[in-house]
Backbone bond lengths (Angstrom), bond angles and torsions (degrees), N, CA, C in turn:
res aa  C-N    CA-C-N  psi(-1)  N-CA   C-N-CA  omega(-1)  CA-C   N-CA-C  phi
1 X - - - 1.434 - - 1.514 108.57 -
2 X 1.824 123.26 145.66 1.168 115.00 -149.68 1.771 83.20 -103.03
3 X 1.406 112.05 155.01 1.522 96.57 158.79 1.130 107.34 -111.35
4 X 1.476 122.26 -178.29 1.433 139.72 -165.51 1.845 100.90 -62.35
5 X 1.530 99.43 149.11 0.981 102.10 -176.13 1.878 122.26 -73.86
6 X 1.918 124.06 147.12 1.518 87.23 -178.65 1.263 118.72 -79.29
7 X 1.487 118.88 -11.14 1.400 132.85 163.36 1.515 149.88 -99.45
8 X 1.005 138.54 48.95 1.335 123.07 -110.95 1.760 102.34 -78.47
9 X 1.545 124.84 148.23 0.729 127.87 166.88 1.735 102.31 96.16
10 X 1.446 116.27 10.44 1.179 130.77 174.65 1.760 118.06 -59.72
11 X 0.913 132.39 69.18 1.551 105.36 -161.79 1.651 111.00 -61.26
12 X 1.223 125.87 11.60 1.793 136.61 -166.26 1.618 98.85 -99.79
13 X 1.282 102.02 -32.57 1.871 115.84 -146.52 1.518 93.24 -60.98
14 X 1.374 139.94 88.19 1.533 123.49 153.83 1.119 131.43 4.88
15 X 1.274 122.35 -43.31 1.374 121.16 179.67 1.541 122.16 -94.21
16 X 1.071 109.47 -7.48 1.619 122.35 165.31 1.344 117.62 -77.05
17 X 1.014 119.28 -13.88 1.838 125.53 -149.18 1.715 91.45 -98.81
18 X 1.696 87.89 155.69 1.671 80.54 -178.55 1.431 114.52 -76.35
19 X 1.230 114.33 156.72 1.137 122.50 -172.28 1.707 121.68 -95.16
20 X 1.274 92.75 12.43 2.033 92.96 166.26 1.452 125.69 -83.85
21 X 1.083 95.88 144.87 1.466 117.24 170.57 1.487 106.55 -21.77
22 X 1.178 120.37 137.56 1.638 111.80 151.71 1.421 125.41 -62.03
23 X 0.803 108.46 -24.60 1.922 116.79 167.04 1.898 112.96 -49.54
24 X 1.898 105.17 -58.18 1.082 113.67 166.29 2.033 129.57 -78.33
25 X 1.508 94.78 -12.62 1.565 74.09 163.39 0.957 143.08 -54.27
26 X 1.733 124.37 159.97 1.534 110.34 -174.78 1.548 116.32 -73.01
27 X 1.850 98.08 167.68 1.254 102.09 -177.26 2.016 109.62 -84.62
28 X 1.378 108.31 167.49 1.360 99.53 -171.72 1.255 98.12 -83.61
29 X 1.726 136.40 142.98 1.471 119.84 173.65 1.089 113.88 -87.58
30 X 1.330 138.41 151.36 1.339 158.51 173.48 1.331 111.06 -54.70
31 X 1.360 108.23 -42.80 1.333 129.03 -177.99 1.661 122.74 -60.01
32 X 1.492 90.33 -50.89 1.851 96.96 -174.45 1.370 90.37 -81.94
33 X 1.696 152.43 -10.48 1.225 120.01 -174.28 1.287 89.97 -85.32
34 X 0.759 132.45 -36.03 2.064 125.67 -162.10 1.383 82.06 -73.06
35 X 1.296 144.20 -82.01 1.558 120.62 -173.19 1.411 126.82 -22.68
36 X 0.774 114.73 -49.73 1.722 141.31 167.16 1.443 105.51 -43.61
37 X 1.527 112.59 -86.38 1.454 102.68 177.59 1.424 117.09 -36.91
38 X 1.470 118.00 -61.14 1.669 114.56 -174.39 1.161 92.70 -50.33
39 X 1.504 142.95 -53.88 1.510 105.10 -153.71 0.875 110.34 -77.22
40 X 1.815 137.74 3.80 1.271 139.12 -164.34 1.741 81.71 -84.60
41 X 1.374 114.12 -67.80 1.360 127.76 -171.63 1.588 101.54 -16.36
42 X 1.580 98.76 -82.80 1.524 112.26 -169.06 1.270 109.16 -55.91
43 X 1.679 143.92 -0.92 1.403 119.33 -170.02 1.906 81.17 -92.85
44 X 1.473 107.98 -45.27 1.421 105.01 -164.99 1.580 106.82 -55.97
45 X 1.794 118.39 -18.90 1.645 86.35 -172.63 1.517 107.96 -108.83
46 X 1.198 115.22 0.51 1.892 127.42 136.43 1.759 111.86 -38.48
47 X 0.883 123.55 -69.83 1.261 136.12 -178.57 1.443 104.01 -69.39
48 X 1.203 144.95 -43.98 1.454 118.57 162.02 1.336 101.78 -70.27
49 X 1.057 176.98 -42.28 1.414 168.19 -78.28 1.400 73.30 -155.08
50 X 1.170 158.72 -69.39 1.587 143.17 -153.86 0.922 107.89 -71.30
51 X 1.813 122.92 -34.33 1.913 117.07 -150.68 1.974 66.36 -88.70
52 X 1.184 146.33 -19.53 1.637 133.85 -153.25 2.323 87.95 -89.59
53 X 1.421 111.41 -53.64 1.344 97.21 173.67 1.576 119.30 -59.51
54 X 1.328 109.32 -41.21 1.522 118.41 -172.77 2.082 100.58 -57.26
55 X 1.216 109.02 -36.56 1.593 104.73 -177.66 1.411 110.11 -78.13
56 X 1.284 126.05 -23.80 1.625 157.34 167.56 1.463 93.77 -54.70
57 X 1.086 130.93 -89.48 0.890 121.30 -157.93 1.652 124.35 -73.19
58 X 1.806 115.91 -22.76 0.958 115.90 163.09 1.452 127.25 -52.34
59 X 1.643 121.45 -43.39 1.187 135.66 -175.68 1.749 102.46 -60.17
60 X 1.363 117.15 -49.00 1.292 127.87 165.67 1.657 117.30 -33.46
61 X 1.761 114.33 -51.37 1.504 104.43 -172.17 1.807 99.81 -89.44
62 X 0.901 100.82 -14.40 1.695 95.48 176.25 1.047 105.85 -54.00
63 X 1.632 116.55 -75.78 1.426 133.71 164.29 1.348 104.42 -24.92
64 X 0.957 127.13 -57.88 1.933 106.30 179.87 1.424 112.60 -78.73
65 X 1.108 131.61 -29.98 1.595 132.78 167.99 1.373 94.21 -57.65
66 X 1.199 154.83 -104.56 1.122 150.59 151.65 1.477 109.43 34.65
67 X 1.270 123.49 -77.87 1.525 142.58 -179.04 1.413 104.71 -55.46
68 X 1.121 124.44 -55.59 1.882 135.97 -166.34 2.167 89.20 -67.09
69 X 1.339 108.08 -43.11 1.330 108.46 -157.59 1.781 91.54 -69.20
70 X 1.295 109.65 -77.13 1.705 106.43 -172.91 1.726 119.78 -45.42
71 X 1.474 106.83 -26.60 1.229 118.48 174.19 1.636 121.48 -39.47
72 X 1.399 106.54 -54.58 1.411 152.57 -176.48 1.618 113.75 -74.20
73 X 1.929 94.87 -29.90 1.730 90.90 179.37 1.908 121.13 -104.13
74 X 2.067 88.65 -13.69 1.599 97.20 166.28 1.248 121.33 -43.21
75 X 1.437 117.41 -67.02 1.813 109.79 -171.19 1.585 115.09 -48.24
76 X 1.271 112.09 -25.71 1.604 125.71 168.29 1.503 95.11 -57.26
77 X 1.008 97.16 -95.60 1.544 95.71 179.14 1.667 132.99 -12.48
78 X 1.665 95.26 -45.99 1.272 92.01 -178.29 1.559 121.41 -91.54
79 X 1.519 110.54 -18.09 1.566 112.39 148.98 1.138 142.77 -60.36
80 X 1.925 109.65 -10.30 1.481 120.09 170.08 1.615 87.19 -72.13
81 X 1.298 121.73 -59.46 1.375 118.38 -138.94 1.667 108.76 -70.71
82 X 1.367 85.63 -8.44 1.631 87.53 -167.58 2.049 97.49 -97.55
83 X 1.328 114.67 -16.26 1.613 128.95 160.53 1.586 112.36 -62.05
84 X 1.034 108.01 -26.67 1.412 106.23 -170.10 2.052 110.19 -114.35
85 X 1.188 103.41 -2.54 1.490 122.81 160.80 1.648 97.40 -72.70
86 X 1.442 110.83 -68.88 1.466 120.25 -164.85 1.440 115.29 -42.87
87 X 1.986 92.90 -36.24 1.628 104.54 -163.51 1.482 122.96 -77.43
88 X 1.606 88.40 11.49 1.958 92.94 -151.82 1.719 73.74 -111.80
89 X 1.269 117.86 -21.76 1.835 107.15 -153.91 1.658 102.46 -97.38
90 X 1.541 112.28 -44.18 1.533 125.29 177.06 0.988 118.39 -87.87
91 X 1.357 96.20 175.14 2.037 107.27 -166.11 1.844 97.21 -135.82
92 X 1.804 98.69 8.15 1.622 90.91 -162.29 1.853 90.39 -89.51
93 X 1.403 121.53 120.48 1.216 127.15 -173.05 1.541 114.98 -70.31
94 X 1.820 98.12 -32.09 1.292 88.75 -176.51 1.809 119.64 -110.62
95 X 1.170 110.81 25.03 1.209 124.05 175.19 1.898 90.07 -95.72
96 X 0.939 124.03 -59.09 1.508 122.66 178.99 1.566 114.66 -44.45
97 X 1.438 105.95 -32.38 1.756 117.88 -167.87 1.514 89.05 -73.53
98 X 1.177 121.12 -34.34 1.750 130.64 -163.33 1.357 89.47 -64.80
99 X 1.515 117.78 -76.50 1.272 129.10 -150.78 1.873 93.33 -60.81
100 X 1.019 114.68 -68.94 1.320 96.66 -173.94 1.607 131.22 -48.16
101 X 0.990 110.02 -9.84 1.750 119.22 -172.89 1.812 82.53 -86.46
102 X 1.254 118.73 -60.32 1.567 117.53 173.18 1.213 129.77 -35.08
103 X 1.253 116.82 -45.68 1.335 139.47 157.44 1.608 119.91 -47.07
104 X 1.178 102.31 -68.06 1.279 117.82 167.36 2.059 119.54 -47.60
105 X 1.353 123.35 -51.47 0.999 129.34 156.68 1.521 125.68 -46.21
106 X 1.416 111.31 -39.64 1.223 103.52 174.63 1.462 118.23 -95.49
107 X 1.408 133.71 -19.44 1.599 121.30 128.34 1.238 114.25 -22.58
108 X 0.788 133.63 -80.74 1.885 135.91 -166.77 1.454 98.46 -43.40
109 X 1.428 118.96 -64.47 1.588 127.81 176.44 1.195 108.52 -52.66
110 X 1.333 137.96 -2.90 1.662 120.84 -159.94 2.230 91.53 -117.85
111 X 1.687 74.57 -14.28 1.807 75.20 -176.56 1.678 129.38 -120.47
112 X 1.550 93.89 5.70 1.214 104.67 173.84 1.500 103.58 -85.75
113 X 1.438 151.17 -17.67 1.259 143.82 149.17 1.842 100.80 -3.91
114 X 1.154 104.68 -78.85 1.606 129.93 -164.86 1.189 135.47 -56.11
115 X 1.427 95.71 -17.97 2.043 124.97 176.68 0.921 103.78 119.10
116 X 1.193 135.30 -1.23 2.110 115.39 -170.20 1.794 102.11 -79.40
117 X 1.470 79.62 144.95 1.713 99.45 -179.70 1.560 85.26 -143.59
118 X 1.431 73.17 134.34 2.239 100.41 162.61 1.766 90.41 -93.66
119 X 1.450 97.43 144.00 1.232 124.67 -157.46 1.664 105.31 -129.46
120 X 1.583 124.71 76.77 1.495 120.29 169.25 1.213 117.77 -26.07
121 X 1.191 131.90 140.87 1.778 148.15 146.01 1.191 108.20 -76.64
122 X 1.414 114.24 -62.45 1.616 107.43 -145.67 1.594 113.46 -77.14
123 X 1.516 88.85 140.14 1.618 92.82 -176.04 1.667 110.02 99.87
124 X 1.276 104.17 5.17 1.337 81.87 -178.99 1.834 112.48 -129.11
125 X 1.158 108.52 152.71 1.293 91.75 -177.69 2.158 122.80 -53.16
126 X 1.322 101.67 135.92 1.722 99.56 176.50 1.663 111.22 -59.17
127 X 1.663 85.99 136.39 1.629 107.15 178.36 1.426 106.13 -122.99
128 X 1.106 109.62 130.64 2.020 109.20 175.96 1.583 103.08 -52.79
129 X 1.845 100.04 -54.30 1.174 120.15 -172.35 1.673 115.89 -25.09
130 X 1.177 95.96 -66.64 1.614 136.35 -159.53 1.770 97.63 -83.09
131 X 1.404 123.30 -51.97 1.665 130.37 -130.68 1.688 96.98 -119.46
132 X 0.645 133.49 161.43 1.533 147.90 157.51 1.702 113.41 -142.17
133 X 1.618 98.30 105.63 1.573 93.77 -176.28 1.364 123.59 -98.11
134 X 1.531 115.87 123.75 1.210 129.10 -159.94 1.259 105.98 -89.03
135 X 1.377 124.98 -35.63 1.693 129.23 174.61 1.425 113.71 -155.88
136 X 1.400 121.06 144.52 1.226 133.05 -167.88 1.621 99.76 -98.99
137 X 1.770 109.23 129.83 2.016 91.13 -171.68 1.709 92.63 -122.35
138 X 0.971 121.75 140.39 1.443 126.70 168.52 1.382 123.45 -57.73
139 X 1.568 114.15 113.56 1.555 106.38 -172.93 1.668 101.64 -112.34
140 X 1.035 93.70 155.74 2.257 99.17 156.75 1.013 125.22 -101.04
141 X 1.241 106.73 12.22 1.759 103.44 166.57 1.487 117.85 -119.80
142 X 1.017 118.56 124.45 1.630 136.90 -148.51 1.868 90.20 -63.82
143 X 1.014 103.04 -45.65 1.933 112.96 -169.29 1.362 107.15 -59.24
144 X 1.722 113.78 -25.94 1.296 104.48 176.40 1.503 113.09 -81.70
145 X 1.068 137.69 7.39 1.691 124.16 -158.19 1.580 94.89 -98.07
146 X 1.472 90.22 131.83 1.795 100.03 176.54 2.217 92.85 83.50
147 X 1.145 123.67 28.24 1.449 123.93 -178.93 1.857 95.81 -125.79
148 X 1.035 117.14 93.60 1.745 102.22 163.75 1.633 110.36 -49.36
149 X 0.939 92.76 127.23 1.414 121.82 -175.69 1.633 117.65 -101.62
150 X 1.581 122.90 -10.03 1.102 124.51 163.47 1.197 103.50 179.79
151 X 1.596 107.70 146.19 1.557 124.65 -167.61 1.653 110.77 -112.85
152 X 1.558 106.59 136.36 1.695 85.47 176.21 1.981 98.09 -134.54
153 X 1.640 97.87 18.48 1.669 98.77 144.54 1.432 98.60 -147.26
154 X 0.957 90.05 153.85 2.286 93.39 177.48 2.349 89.68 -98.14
155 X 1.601 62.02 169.13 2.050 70.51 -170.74 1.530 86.63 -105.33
156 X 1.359 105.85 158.90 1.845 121.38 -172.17 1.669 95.93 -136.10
157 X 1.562 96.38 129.63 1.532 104.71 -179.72 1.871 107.04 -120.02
158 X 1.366 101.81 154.32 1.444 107.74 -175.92 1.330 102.33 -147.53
159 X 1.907 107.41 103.89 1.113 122.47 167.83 1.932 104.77 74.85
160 X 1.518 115.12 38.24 0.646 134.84 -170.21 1.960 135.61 42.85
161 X 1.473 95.83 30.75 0.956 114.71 158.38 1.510 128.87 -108.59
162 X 1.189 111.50 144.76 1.882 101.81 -179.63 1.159 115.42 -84.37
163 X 1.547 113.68 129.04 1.821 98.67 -170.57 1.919 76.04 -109.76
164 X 1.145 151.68 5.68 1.285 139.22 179.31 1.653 106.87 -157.21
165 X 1.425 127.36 113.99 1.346 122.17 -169.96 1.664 89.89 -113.26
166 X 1.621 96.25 158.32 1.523 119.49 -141.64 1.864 89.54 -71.03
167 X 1.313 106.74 141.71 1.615 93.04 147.77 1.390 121.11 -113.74
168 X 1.477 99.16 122.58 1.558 117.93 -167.28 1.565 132.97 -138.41
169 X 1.101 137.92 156.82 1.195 144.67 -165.57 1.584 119.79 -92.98
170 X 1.381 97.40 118.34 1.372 108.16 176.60 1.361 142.63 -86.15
171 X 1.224 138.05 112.06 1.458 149.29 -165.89 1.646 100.68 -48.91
172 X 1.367 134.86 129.42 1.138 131.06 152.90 1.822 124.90 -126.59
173 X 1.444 114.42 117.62 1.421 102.53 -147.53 1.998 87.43 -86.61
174 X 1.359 91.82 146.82 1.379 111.74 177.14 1.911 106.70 -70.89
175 X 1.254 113.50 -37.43 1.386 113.28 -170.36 2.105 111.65 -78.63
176 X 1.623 115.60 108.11 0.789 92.76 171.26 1.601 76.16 145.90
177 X 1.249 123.17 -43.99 1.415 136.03 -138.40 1.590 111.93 -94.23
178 X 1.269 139.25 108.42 1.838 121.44 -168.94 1.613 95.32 -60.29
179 X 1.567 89.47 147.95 1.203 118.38 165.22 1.876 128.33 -75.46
C-alpha cells in the first residue's frame, strides 16, 4: 500500500513513481524523440533568427544615435568654418575672441543633449578618481596643499561617470616639509 506523497506533485518523490518492475516499464517511443529533436531544432533556429533581428535592430539605433549626434555637431562645424573665413579676412582680434567663445558655447550646447558635463578642478581637493596631476606647484598657504590649484584640461562626465578626468595642477604647501 502506497502512502501519501511527502510532496505532492513531486515527480522525484519515490513514492509517487510508478511502481513496476523495470522489466515492465514503458518502452521509449521512437516517435516522441524525433518530435523532440525538431522541437529542439526549431527553438534553436527561432532563437538565432531573434539574436539576427535583435543585432538588426541594434545596428539600426546606433545608426540613428550616430545621425541625431553629427546632426547637432554640423552648425558647430559650420561656425568654425565660418571663424576661420573671418580669421583669414580681419585683423579685429577681439571680434574673433567673441566669435569663438560663441562657437565654443554652442559646442557644449550641441552636446549636452547626451549627458556631457564639464567638470571644475580648481579649488577642490585632488582626486585620482576625478584629477590627473600633471605638476605639483609650491604654495604658502597651508589650505592649499593637496587643492589643484590650476587646470589645463577640465574632466567631462556622462551620466555621472567620468569618461575624461581633468589634467591639473597640484598645490603643495612648503610649511611642514624638510628642507
Amino acid at each position: 500500500m502506497a502512502s501519501e506523497p511527502k510532496y505532492p506533485g513531486n515527480p522525484f518523490d519515490s513514492e509517487t513513481t510508478d511502481e513496476r518492475p523495470a522489466s515492465q516499464a514503458p518502452e521509449p517511443n521512437a516517435n516522441t524523440r524525433t518530435v523532440d529533436v525538431e522541437t529542439l531544432r526549431q527553438a534553436l533556429a527561432e532563437l538565432e533568427d531573434a539574436k539576427q533581428r535583435l543585432r538588426r535592430d541594434n545596428e539600426r539605433e546606433l545608426a540613428g544615435l550616430r545621425s541625431r549626434v553629427l546632426d547637432g555637431l554640423l552648425p558647430v562645424l559650420d561656425n568654425l568654418e565660418r571663424s576661420i573665413t573671418a580669421a583669414e579676412s580681419s585683423r579685429n582680434v577681439q571680434a574673433l575672441l567673441d566669435g569663438m567663445k560663441l562657437v565654443h558655447g554652442q559646442f557644449l550646447a550641441a552636446l549636452a543633449p547626451y549627458g556631457l558635463e564639464r567638470v571644475s578642478a580648481v579649488g577642490s581637493r585632488f582626486d585620482p578618481a576625478v584629477h590627473d596631476a600633471v605638476a605639483i606647484i609650491p604654495v604658502a598657504d597651508p589650505t592649499q596643499d593637496g587643492v589643484v590649484v590650476a587646470e589645463t584640461e577640465p574632466a567631462y562626465r556622462v551620466g555621472g561617470r567620468v569618461i575624461r578626468p581633468a589634467k591639473v595642477q597640484v598645490g603643495r604647501s612648503r610649511a611642514g616639509t624638510p628642507n
